[in-house]
Structures are given as structure tokens and as C-alpha cells.
PyMOL Python script that loads the backbone (N, CA, C, O; Angstrom):
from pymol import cmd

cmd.read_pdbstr("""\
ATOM      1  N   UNK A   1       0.819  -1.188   0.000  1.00  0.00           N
ATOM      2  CA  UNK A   1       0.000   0.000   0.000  1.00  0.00           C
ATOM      3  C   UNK A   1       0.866   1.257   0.000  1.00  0.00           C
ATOM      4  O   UNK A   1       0.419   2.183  -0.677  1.00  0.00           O
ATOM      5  N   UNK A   2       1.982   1.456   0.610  1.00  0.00           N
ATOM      6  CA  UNK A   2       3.124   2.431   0.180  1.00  0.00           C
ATOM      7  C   UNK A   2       3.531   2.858  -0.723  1.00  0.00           C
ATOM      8  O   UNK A   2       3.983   3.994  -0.869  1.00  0.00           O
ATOM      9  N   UNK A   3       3.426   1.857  -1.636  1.00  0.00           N
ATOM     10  CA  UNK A   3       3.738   2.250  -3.069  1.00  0.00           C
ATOM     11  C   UNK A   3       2.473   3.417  -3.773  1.00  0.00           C
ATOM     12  O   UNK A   3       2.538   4.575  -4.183  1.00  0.00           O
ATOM     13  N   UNK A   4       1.557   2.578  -3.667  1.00  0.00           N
ATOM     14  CA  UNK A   4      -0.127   3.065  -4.163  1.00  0.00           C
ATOM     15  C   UNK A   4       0.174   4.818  -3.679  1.00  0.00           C
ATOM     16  O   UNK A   4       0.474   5.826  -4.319  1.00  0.00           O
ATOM     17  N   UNK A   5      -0.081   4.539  -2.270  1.00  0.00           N
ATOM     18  CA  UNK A   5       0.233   5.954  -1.507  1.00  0.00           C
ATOM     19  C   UNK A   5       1.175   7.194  -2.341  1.00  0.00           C
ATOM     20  O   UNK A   5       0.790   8.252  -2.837  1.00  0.00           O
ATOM     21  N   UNK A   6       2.699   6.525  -2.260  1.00  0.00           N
ATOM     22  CA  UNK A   6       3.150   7.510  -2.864  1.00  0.00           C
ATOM     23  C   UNK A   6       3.106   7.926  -4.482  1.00  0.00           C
ATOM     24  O   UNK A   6       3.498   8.979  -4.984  1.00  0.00           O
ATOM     25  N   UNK A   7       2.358   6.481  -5.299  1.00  0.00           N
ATOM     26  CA  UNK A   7       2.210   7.228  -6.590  1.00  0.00           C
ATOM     27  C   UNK A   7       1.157   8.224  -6.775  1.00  0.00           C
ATOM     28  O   UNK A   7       1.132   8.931  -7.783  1.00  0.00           O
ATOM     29  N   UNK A   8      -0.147   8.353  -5.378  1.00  0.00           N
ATOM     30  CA  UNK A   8      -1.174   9.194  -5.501  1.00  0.00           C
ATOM     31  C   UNK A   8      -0.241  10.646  -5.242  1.00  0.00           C
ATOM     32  O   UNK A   8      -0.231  11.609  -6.008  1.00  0.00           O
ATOM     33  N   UNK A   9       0.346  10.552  -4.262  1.00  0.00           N
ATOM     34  CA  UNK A   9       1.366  11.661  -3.707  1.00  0.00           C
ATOM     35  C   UNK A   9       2.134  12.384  -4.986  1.00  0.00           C
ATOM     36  O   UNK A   9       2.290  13.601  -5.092  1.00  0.00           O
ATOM     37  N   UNK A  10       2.464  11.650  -5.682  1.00  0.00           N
ATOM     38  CA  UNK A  10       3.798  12.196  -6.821  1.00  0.00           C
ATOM     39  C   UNK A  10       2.535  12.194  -7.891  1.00  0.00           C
ATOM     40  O   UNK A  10       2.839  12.614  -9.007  1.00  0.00           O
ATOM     41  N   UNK A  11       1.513  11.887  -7.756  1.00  0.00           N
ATOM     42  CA  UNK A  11       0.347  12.004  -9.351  1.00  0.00           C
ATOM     43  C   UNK A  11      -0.742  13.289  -8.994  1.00  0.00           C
ATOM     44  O   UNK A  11      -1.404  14.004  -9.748  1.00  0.00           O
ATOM     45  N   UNK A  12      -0.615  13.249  -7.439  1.00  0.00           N
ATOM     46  CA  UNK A  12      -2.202  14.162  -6.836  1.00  0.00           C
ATOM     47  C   UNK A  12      -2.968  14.920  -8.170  1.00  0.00           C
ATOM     48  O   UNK A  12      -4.138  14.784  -8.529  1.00  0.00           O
ATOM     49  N   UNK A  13      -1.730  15.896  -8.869  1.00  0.00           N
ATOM     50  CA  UNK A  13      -2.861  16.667  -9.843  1.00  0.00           C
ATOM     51  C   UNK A  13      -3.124  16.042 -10.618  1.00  0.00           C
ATOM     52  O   UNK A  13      -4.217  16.381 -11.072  1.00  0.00           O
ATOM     53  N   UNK A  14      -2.528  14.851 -11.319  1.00  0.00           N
ATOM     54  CA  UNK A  14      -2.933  14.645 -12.719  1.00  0.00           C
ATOM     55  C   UNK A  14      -4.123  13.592 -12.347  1.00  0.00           C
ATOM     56  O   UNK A  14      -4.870  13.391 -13.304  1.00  0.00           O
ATOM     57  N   UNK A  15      -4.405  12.991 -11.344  1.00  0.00           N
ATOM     58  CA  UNK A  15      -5.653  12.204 -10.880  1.00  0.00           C
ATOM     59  C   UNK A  15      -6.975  12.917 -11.199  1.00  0.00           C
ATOM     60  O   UNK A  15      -7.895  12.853 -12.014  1.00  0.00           O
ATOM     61  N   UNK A  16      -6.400  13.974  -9.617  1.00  0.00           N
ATOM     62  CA  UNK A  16      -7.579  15.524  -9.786  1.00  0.00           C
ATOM     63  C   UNK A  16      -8.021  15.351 -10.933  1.00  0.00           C
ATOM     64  O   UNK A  16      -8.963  14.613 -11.224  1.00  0.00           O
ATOM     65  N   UNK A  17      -7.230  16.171 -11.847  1.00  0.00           N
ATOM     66  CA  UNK A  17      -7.798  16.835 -13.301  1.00  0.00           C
ATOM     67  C   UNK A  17      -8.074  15.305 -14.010  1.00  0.00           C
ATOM     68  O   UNK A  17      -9.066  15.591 -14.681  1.00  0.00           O
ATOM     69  N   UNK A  18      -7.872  14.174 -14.222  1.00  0.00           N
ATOM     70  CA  UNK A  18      -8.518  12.983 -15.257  1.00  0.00           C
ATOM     71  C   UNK A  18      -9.603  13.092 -14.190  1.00  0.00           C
ATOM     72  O   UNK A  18     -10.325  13.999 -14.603  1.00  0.00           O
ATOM     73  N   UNK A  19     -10.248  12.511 -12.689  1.00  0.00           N
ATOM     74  CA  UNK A  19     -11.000  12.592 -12.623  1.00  0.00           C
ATOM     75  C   UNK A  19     -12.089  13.563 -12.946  1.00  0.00           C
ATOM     76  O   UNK A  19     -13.179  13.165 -13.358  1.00  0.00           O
ATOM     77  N   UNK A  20     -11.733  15.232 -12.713  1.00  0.00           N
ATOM     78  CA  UNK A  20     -12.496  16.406 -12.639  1.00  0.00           C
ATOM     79  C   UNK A  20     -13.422  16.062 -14.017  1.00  0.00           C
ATOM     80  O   UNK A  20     -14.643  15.947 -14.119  1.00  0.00           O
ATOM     81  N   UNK A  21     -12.118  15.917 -15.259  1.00  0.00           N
ATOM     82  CA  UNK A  21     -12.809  15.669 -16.581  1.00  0.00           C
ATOM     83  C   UNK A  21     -13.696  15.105 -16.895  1.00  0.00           C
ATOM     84  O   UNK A  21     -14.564  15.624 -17.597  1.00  0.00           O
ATOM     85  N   UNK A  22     -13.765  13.631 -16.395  1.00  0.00           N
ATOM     86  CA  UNK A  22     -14.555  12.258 -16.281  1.00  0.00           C
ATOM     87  C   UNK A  22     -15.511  12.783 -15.215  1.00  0.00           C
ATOM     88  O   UNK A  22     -15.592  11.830 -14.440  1.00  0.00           O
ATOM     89  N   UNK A  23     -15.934  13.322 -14.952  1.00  0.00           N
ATOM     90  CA  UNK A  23     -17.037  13.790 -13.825  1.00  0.00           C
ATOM     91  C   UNK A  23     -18.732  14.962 -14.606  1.00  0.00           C
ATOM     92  O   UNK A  23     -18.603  16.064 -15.139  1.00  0.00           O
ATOM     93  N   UNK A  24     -19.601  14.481 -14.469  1.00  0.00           N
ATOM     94  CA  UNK A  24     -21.000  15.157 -15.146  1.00  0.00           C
ATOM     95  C   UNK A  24     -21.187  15.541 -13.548  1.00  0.00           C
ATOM     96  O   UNK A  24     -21.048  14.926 -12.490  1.00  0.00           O
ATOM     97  N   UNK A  25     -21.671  17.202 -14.020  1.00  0.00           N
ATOM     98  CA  UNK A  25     -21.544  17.943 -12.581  1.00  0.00           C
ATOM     99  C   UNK A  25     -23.758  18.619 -13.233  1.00  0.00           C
ATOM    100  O   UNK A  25     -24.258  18.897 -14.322  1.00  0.00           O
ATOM    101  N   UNK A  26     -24.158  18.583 -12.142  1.00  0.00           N
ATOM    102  CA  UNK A  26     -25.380  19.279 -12.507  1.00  0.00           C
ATOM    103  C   UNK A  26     -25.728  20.443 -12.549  1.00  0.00           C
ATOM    104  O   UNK A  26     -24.587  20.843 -12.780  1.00  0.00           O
ATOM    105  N   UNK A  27     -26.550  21.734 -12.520  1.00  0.00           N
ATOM    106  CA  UNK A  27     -26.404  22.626 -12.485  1.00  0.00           C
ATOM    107  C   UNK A  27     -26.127  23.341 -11.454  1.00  0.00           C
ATOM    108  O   UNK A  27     -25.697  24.471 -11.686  1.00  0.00           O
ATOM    109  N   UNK A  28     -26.288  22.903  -9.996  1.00  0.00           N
ATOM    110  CA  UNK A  28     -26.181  23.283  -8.860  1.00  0.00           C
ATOM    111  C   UNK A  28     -24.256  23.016  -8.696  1.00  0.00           C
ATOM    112  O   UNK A  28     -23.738  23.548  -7.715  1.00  0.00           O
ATOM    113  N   UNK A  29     -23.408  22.277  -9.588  1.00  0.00           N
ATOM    114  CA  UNK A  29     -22.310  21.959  -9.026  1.00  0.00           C
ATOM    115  C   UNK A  29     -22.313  20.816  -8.483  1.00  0.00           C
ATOM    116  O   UNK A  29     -21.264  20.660  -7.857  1.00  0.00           O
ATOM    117  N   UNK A  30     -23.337  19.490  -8.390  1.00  0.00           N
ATOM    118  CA  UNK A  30     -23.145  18.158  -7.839  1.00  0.00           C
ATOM    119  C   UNK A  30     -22.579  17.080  -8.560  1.00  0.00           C
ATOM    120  O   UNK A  30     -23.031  16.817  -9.675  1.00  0.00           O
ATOM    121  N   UNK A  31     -21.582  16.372  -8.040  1.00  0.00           N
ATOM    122  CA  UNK A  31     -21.366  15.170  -9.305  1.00  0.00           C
ATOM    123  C   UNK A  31     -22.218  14.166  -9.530  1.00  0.00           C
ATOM    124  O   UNK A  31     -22.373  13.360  -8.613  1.00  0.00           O
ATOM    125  N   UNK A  32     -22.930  13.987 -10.732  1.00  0.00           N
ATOM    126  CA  UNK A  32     -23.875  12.836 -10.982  1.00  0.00           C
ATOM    127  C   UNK A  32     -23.547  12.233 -11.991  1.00  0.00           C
ATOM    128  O   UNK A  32     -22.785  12.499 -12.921  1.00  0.00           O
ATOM    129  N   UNK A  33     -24.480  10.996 -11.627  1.00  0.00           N
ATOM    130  CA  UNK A  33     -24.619  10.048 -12.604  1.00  0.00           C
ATOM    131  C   UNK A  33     -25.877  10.101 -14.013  1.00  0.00           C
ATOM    132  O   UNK A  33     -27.039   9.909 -13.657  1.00  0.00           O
ATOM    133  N   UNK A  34     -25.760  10.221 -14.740  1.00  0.00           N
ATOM    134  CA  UNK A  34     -26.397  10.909 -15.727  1.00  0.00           C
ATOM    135  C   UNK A  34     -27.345   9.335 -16.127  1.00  0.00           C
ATOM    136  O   UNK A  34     -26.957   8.190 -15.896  1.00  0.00           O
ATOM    137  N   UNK A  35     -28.680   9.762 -16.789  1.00  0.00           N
ATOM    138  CA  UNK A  35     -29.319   8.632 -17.119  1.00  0.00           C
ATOM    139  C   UNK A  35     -28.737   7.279 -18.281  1.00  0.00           C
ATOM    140  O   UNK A  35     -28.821   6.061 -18.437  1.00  0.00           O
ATOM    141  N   UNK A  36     -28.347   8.060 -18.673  1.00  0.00           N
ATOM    142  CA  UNK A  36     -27.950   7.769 -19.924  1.00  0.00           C
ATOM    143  C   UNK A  36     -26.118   6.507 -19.697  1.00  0.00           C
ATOM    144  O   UNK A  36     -25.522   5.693 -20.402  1.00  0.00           O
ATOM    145  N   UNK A  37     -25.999   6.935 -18.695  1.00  0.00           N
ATOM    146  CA  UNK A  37     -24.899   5.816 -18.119  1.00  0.00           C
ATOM    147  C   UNK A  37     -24.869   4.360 -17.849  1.00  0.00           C
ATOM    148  O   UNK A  37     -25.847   3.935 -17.234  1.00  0.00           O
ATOM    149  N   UNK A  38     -24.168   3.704 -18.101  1.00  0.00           N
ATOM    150  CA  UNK A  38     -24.223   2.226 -18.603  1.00  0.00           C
ATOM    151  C   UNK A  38     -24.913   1.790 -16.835  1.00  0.00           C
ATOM    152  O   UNK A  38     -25.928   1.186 -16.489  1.00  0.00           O
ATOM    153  N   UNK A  39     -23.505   2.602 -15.862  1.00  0.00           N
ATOM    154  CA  UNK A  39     -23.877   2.210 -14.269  1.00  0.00           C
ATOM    155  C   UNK A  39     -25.436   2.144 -13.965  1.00  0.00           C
ATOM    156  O   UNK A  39     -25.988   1.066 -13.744  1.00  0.00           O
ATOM    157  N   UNK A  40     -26.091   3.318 -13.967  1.00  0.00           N
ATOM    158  CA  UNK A  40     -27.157   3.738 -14.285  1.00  0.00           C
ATOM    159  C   UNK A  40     -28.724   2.023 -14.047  1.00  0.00           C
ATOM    160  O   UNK A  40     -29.612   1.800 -13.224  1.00  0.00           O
ATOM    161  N   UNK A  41     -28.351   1.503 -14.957  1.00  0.00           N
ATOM    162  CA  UNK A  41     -28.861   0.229 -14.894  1.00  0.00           C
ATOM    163  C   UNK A  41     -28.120  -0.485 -14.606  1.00  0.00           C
ATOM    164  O   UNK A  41     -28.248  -1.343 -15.480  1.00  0.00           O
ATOM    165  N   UNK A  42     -27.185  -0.879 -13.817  1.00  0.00           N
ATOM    166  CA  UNK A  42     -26.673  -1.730 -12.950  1.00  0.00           C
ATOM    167  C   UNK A  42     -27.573  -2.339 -11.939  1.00  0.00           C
ATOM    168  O   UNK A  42     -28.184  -1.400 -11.428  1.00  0.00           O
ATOM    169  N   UNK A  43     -27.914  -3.363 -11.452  1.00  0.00           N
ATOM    170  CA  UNK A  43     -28.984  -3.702 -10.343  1.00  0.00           C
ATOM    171  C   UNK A  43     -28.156  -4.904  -9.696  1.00  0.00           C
ATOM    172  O   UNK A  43     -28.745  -5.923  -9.336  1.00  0.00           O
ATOM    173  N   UNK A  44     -26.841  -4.766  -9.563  1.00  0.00           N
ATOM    174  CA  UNK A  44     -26.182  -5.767  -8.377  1.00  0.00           C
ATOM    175  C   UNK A  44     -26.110  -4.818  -6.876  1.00  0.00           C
ATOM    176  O   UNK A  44     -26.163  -5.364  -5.774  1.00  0.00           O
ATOM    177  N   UNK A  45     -25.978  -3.286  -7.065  1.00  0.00           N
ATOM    178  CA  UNK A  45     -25.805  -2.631  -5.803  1.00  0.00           C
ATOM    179  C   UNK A  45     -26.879  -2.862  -5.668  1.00  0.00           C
ATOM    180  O   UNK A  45     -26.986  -3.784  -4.860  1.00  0.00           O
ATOM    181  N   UNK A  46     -28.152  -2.403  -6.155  1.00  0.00           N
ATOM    182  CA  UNK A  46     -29.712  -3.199  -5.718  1.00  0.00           C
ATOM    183  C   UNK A  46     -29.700  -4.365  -4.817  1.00  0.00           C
ATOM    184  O   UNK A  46     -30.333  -4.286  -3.764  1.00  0.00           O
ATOM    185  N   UNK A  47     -29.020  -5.493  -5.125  1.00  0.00           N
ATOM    186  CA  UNK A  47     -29.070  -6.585  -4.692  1.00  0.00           C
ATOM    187  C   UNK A  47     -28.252  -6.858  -3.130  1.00  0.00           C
ATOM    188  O   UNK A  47     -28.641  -7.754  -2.382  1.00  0.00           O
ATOM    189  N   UNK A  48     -27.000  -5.893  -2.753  1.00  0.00           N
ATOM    190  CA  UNK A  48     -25.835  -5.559  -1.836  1.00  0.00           C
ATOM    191  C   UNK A  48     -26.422  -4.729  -0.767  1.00  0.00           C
ATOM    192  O   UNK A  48     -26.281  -4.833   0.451  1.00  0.00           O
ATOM    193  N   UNK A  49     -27.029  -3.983  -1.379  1.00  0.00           N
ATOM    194  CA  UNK A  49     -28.487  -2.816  -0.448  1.00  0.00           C
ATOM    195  C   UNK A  49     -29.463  -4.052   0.145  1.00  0.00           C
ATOM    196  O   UNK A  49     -29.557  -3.983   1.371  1.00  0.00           O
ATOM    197  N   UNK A  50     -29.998  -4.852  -0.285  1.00  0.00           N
ATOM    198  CA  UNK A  50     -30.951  -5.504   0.159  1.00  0.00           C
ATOM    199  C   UNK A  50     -30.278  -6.335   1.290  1.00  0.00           C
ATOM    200  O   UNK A  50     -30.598  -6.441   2.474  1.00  0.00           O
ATOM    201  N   UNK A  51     -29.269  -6.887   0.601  1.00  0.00           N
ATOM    202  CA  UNK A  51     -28.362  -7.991   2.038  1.00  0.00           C
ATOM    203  C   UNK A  51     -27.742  -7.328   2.740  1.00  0.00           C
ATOM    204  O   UNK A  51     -27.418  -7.953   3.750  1.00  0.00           O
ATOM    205  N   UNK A  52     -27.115  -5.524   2.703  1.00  0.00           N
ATOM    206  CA  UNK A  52     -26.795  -5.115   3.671  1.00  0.00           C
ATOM    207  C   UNK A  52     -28.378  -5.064   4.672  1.00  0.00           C
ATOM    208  O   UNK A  52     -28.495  -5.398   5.852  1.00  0.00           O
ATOM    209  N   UNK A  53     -29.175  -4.675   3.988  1.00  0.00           N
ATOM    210  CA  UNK A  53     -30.614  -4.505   5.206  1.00  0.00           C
ATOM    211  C   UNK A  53     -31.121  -5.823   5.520  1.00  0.00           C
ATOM    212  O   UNK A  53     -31.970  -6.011   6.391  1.00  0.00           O
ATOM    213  N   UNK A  54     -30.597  -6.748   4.805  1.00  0.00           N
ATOM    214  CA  UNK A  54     -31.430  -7.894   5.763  1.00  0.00           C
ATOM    215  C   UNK A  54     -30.565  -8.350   7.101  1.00  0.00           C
ATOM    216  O   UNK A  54     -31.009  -8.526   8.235  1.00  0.00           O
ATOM    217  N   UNK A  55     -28.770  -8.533   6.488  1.00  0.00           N
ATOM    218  CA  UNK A  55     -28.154  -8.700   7.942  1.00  0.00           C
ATOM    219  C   UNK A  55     -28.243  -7.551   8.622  1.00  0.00           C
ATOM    220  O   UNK A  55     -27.777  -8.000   9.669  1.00  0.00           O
ATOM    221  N   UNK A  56     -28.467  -6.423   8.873  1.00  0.00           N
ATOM    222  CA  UNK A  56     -29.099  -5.563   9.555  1.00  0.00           C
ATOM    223  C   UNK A  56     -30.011  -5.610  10.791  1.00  0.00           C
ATOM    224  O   UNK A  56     -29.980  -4.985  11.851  1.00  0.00           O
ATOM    225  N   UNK A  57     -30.926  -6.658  10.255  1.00  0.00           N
ATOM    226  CA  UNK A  57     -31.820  -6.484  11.226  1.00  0.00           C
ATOM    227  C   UNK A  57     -31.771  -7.526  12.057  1.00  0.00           C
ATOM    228  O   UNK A  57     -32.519  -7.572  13.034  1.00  0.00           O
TER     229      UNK A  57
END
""", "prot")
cmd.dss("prot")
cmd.show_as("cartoon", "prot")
cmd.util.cbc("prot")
cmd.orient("prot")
């Protein structure tokens, strides 16, 4: 994990800015996920949500 660490350390801006780019911001300034995104219809976190609330209770 040291390694990881210091390549974020010696990369910090160029992360920043590829992420900033890769980011759909709404009009208020929020980062979202836009409809039109593959994630969008994903339904396994659906499924991770449900078993986090069932061992839950």
C-alpha cells in the first residue's frame, strides 16, 4: 500500500484533473450520474443494499 500511496502523492494533480474531466456535474455543481450511463442500470448494488438490510436487522 506504500507504493499506491506515494504514486497518488507524486500524481495528486494529474488524478484531480482525469477525474475532474470524467465527472457530469449538474447545475447546482453536484457530481452525478447521468441517465444515460451504462452504471445507471446496474442492479447488483440493488441486490448488496438488500443484504446489507437484511443482515441488519
Amino acid at each position: 500500500m506504500k507504493n499506491f500511496a506515494e504514486f497518488v502523492k507524486a500524481n495528486k494533480k494529474i488524478l484531480y484533473d482525469f477525474a475532474e474531466k470524467n465527472t457530469k456535474r449538474n447545475s447546482n455543481g453536484d457530481a452525478v450520474i447521468s441517465k444515460d450511463d451504462p452504471w445507471f442500470y446496474e442492479d447488483e448494488w440493488d441486490e448488496h443494499y438488500k443484504e446489507l438490510n437484511r443482515l441488519a436487522l
